[in-house]
MIDOSE-1310 file (N, C-alpha, C; in nm, 2 decimals, decimal comma, always signed):
residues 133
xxxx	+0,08/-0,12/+0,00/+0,00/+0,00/+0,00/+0,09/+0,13/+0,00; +0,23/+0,13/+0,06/+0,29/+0,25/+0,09/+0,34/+0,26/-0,12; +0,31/+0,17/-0,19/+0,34/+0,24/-0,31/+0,23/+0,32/-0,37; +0,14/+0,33/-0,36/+0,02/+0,36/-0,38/+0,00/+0,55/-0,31
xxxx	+0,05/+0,53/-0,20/+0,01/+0,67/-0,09/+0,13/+0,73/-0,04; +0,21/+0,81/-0,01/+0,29/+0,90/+0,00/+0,23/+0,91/+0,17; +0,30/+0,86/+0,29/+0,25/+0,85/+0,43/+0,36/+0,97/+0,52; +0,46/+1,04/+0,41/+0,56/+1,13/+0,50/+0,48/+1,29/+0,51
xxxx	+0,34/+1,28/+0,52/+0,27/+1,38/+0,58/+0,23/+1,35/+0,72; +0,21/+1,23/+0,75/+0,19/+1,20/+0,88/+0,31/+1,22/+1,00; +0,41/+1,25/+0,94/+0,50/+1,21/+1,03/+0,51/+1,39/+1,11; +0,51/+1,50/+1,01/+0,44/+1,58/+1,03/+0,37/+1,60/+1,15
xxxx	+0,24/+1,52/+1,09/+0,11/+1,59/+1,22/+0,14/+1,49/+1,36; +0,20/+1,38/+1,34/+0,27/+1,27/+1,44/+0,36/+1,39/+1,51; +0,42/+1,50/+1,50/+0,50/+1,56/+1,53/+0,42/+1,67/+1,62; +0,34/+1,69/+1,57/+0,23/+1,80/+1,68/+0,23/+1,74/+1,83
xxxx	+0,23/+1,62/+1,84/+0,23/+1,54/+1,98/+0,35/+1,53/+2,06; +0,44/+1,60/+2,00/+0,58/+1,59/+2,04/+0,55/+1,66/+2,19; +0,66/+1,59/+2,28/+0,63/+1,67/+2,39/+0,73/+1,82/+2,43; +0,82/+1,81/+2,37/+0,88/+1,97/+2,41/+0,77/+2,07/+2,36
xxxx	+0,73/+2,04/+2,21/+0,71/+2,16/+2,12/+0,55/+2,21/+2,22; +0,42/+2,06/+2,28/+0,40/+2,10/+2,39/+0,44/+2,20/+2,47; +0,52/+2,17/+2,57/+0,53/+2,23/+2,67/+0,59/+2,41/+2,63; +0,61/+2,44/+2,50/+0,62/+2,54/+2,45/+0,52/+2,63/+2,49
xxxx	+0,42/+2,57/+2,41/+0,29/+2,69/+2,43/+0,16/+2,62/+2,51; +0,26/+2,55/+2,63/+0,20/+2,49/+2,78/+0,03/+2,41/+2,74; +0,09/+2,29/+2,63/-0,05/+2,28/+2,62/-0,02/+2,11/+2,68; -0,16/+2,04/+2,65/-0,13/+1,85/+2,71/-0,15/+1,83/+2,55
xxxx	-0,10/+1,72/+2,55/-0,11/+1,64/+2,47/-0,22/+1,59/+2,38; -0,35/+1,54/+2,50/-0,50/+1,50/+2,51/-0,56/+1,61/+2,44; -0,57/+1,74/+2,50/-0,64/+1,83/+2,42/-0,60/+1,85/+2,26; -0,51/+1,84/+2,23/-0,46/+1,90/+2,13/-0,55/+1,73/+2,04
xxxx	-0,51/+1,66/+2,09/-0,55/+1,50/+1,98/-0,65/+1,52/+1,96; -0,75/+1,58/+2,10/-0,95/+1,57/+2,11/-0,94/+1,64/+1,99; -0,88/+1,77/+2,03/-0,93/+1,88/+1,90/-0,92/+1,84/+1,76; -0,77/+1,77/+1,72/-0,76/+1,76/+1,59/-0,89/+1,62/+1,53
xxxx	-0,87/+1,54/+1,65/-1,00/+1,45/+1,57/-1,17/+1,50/+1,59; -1,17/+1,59/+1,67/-1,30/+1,65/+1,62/-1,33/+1,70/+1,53; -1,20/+1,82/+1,46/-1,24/+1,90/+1,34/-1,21/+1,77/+1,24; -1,16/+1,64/+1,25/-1,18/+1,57/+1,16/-1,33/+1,50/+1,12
xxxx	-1,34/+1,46/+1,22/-1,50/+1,42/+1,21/-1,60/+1,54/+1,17; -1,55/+1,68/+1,24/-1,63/+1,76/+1,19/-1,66/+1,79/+1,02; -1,50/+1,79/+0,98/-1,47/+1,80/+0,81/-1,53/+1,71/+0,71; -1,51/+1,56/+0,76/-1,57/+1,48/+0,72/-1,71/+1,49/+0,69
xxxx	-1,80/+1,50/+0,79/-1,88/+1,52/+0,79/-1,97/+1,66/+0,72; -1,93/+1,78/+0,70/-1,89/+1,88/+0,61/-1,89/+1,85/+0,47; -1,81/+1,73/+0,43/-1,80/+1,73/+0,30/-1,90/+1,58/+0,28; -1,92/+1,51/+0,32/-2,00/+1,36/+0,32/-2,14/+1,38/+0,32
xxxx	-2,20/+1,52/+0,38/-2,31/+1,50/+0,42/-2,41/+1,56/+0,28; -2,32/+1,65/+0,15/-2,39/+1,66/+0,05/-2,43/+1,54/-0,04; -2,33/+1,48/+0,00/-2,32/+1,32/-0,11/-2,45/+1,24/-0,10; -2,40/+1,20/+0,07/-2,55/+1,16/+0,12/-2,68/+1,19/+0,08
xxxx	-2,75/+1,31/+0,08/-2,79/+1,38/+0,04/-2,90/+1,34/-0,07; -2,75/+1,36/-0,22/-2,81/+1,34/-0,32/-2,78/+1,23/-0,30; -2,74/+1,10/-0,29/-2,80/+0,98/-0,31/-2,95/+0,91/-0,22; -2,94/+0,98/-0,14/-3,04/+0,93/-0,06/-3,21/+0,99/+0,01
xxxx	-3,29/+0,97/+0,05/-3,42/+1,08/+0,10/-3,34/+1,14/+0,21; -3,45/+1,28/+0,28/-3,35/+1,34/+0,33/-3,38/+1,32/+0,50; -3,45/+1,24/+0,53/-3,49/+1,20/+0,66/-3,37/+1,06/+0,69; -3,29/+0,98/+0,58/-3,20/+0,90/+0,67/-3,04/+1,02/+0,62
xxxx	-3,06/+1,08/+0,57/-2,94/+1,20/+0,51/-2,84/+1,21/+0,66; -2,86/+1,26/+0,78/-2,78/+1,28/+0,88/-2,76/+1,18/+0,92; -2,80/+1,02/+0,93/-2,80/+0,94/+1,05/-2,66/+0,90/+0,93; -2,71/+0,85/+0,79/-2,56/+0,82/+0,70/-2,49/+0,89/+0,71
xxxx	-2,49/+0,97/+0,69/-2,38/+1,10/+0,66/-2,28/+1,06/+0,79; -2,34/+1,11/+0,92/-2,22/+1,10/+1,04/-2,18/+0,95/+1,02; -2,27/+0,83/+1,01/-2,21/+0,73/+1,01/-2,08/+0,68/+0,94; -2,12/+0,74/+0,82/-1,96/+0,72/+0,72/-1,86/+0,82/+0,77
xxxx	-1,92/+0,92/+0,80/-1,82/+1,05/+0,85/-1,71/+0,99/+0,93; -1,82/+0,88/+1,07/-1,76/+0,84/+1,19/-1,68/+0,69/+1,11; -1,71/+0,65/+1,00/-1,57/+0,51/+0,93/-1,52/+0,58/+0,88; -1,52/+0,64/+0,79/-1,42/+0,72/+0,75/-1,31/+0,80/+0,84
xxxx	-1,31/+0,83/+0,96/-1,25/+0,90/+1,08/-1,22/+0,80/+1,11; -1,23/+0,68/+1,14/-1,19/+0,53/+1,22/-1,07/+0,49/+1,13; -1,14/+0,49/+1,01/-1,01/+0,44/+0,86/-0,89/+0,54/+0,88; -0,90/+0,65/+0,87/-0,79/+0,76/+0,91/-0,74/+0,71/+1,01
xxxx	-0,77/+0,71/+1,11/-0,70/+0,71/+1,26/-0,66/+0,54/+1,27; -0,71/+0,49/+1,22/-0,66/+0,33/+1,21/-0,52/+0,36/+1,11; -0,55/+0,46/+1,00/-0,43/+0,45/+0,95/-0,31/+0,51/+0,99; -0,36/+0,59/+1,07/-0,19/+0,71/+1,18/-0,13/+0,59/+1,27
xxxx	-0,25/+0,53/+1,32/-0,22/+0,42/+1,38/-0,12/+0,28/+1,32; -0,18/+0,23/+1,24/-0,08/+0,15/+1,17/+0,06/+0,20/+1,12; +0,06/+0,31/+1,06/+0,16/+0,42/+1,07/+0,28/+0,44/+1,14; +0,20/+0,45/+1,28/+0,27/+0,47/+1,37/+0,35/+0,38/+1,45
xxxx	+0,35/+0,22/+1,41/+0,39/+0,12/+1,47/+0,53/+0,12/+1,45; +0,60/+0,05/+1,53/+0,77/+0,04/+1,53/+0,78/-0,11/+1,61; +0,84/-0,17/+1,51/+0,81/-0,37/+1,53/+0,67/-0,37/+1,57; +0,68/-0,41/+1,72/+0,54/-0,49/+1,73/+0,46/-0,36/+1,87
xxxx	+0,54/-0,24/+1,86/+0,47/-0,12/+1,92/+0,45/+0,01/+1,91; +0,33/+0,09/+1,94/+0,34/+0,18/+1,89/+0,38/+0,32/+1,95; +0,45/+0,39/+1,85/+0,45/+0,50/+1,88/+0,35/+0,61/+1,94; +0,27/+0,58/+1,97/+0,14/+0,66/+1,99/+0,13/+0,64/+2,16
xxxx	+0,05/+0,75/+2,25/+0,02/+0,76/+2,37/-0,11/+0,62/+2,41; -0,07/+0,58/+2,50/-0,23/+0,47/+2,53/-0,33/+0,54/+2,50; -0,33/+0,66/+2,53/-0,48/+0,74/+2,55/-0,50/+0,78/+2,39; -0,46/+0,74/+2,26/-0,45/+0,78/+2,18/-0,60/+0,75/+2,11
xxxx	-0,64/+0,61/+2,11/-0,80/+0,53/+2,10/-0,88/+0,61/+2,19; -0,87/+0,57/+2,33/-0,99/+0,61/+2,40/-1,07/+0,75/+2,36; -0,94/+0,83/+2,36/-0,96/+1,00/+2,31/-1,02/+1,02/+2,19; -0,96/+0,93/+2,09/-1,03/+0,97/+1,95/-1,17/+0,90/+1,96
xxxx	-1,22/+0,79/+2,01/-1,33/+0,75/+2,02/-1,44/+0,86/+2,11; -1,39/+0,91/+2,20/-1,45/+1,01/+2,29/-1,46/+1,17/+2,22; -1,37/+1,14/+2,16/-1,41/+1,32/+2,04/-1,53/+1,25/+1,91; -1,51/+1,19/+1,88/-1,61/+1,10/+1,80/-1,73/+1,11/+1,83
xxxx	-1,76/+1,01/+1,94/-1,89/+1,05/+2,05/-1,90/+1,17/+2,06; -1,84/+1,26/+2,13/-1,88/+1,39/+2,13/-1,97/+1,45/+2,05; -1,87/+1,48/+1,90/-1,94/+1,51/+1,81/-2,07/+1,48/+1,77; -2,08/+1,35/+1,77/-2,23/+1,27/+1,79/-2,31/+1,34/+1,88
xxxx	-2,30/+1,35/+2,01/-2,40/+1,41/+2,07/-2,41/+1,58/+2,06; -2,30/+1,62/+2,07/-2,33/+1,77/+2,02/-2,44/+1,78/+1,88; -2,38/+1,73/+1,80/-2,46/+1,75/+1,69/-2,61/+1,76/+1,73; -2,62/+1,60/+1,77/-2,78/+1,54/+1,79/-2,88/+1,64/+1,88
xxxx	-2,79/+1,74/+2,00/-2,79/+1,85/+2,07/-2,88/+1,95/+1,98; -2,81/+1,97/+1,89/-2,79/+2,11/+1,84/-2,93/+2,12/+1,77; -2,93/+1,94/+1,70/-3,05/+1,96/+1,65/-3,22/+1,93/+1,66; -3,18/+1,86/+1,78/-3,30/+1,89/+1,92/-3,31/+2,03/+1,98
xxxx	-3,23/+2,10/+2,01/-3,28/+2,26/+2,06/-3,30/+2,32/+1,92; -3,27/+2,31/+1,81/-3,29/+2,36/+1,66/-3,44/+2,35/+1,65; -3,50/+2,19/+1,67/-3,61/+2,17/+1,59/-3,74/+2,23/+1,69; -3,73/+2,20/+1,89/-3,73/+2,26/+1,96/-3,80/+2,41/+1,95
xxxx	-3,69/+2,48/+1,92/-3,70/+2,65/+1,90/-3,79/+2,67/+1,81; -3,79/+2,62/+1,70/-3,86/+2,59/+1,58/-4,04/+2,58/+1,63; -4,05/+2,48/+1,70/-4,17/+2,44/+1,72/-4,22/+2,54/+1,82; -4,16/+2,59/+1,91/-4,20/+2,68/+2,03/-4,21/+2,86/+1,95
xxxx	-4,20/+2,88/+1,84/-4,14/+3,02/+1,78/-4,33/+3,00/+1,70; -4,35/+2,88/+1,63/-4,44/+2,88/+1,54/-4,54/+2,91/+1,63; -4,58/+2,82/+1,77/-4,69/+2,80/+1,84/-4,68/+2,92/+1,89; -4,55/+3,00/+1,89/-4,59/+3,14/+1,98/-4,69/+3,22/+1,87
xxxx	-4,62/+3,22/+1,74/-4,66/+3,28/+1,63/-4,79/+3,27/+1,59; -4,85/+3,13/+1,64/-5,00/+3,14/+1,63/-5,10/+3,16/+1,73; -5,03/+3,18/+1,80/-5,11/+3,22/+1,99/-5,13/+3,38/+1,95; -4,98/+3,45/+1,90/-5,01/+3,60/+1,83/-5,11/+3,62/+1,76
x	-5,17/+3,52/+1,64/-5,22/+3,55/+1,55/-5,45/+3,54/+1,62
Protein backbone atom coordinates (compact mmCIF):
# COMPACT_ATOMS: atom_id res chain seq x y z
CA UNK A 1 0.00 0.00 0.00
CA UNK A 2 2.93 2.47 0.94
CA UNK A 3 3.42 2.41 -3.11
CA UNK A 4 0.24 3.60 -3.82
CA UNK A 5 0.12 6.67 -0.88
CA UNK A 6 2.91 9.03 -0.01
CA UNK A 7 2.48 8.48 4.29
CA UNK A 8 5.65 11.30 4.95
CA UNK A 9 2.69 13.81 5.84
CA UNK A 10 1.95 12.01 8.79
CA UNK A 11 5.03 12.13 10.26
CA UNK A 12 4.45 15.80 10.32
CA UNK A 13 1.13 15.87 12.19
CA UNK A 14 2.65 12.71 14.36
CA UNK A 15 5.01 15.60 15.31
CA UNK A 16 2.34 18.03 16.82
CA UNK A 17 2.25 15.39 19.80
CA UNK A 18 5.80 15.89 20.44
CA UNK A 19 6.28 16.72 23.87
CA UNK A 20 8.77 19.70 24.08
CA UNK A 21 7.05 21.60 21.22
CA UNK A 22 4.00 21.01 23.89
CA UNK A 23 5.29 22.33 26.67
CA UNK A 24 6.17 25.43 24.52
CA UNK A 25 2.86 26.88 24.34
CA UNK A 26 1.96 24.95 27.77
CA UNK A 27 -0.49 22.76 26.19
CA UNK A 28 -1.31 18.53 27.10
CA UNK A 29 -1.11 16.45 24.72
CA UNK A 30 -5.02 14.98 25.12
CA UNK A 31 -6.41 18.29 24.24
CA UNK A 32 -4.58 19.02 21.31
CA UNK A 33 -5.49 15.03 19.82
CA UNK A 34 -9.49 15.70 21.05
CA UNK A 35 -9.33 18.81 19.00
CA UNK A 36 -7.57 17.62 15.92
CA UNK A 37 -10.00 14.47 15.73
CA UNK A 38 -13.00 16.52 16.17
CA UNK A 39 -12.44 18.98 13.43
CA UNK A 40 -11.76 15.73 11.61
CA UNK A 41 -15.05 14.19 12.10
CA UNK A 42 -16.27 17.61 11.89
CA UNK A 43 -14.73 17.95 8.11
CA UNK A 44 -15.66 14.76 7.16
CA UNK A 45 -18.78 15.24 7.93
CA UNK A 46 -18.93 18.84 6.09
CA UNK A 47 -18.04 17.27 3.05
CA UNK A 48 -20.00 13.62 3.23
CA UNK A 49 -23.10 15.04 4.16
CA UNK A 50 -23.93 16.55 0.49
CA UNK A 51 -23.21 13.25 -1.13
CA UNK A 52 -25.55 11.62 1.22
CA UNK A 53 -27.92 13.80 0.44
CA UNK A 54 -28.07 13.38 -3.24
CA UNK A 55 -27.96 9.84 -3.08
CA UNK A 56 -30.35 9.29 -0.62
CA UNK A 57 -34.15 10.80 0.95
CA UNK A 58 -33.50 13.45 3.29
CA UNK A 59 -34.89 11.99 6.62
CA UNK A 60 -32.03 9.05 6.66
CA UNK A 61 -29.40 12.02 5.09
CA UNK A 62 -27.75 12.84 8.83
CA UNK A 63 -28.03 9.39 10.46
CA UNK A 64 -25.63 8.18 6.97
CA UNK A 65 -23.81 10.96 6.56
CA UNK A 66 -22.17 11.01 10.41
CA UNK A 67 -22.11 7.34 10.11
CA UNK A 68 -19.62 7.19 7.21
CA UNK A 69 -18.17 10.53 8.52
CA UNK A 70 -17.59 8.45 11.86
CA UNK A 71 -15.74 5.13 9.33
CA UNK A 72 -14.17 7.25 7.53
CA UNK A 73 -12.53 9.01 10.80
CA UNK A 74 -11.94 5.35 12.16
CA UNK A 75 -10.05 4.38 8.58
CA UNK A 76 -7.94 7.64 9.14
CA UNK A 77 -6.96 7.07 12.59
CA UNK A 78 -6.63 3.33 12.05
CA UNK A 79 -4.29 4.50 9.53
CA UNK A 80 -1.88 7.09 11.85
CA UNK A 81 -2.17 4.15 13.76
CA UNK A 82 -0.79 1.51 11.70
CA UNK A 83 1.60 4.17 10.65
CA UNK A 84 2.74 4.69 13.72
CA UNK A 85 3.92 1.23 14.75
CA UNK A 86 7.65 0.36 15.25
CA UNK A 87 8.10 -3.74 15.35
CA UNK A 88 5.44 -4.93 17.32
CA UNK A 89 4.69 -1.16 19.25
CA UNK A 90 3.35 1.83 18.90
CA UNK A 91 4.52 4.96 18.80
CA UNK A 92 1.35 6.64 19.87
CA UNK A 93 0.20 7.64 23.71
CA UNK A 94 -2.25 4.72 25.34
CA UNK A 95 -4.77 7.41 25.53
CA UNK A 96 -4.46 7.83 21.75
CA UNK A 97 -8.02 5.33 20.98
CA UNK A 98 -9.92 6.13 23.96
CA UNK A 99 -9.61 10.04 23.10
CA UNK A 100 -10.26 9.66 19.45
CA UNK A 101 -13.28 7.49 20.24
CA UNK A 102 -14.51 10.13 22.93
CA UNK A 103 -14.09 13.19 20.43
CA UNK A 104 -16.06 11.00 18.01
CA UNK A 105 -18.95 10.54 20.50
CA UNK A 106 -18.77 13.86 21.32
CA UNK A 107 -19.36 15.15 18.10
CA UNK A 108 -22.32 12.72 17.92
CA UNK A 109 -23.95 14.08 20.66
CA UNK A 110 -23.35 17.75 20.21
CA UNK A 111 -24.56 17.53 16.93
CA UNK A 112 -27.77 15.40 17.94
CA UNK A 113 -27.92 18.52 20.70
CA UNK A 114 -27.92 21.13 18.40
CA UNK A 115 -30.51 19.62 16.47
CA UNK A 116 -32.96 18.93 19.23
CA UNK A 117 -32.77 22.58 20.57
CA UNK A 118 -32.88 23.63 16.63
CA UNK A 119 -36.13 21.70 15.94
CA UNK A 120 -37.32 22.59 19.58
CA UNK A 121 -37.04 26.55 18.97
CA UNK A 122 -38.59 25.86 15.79
CA UNK A 123 -41.66 24.38 17.20
CA UNK A 124 -42.04 26.81 20.29
CA UNK A 125 -41.39 30.23 17.82
CA UNK A 126 -44.38 28.81 15.41
CA UNK A 127 -46.90 27.99 18.43
CA UNK A 128 -45.94 31.40 19.79
CA UNK A 129 -46.64 32.79 16.29
CA UNK A 130 -49.97 31.42 16.30
CA UNK A 131 -51.09 32.16 19.89
CA UNK A 132 -50.10 35.96 18.34
CA UNK A 133 -52.17 35.54 15.54
Amino acid sequence: MSNWFDFTFLDQTLGLLDEDLLQVFNLKAEYVQFSLVLLLVTSLMWVVRPVIEWIMLNHWSTMASYTTSVLLALAFLQLVDRYAMVQKESMLPEYYWPLCLLAISSYGVLYSLFKVIKKTWVHFSKRSKKRAA
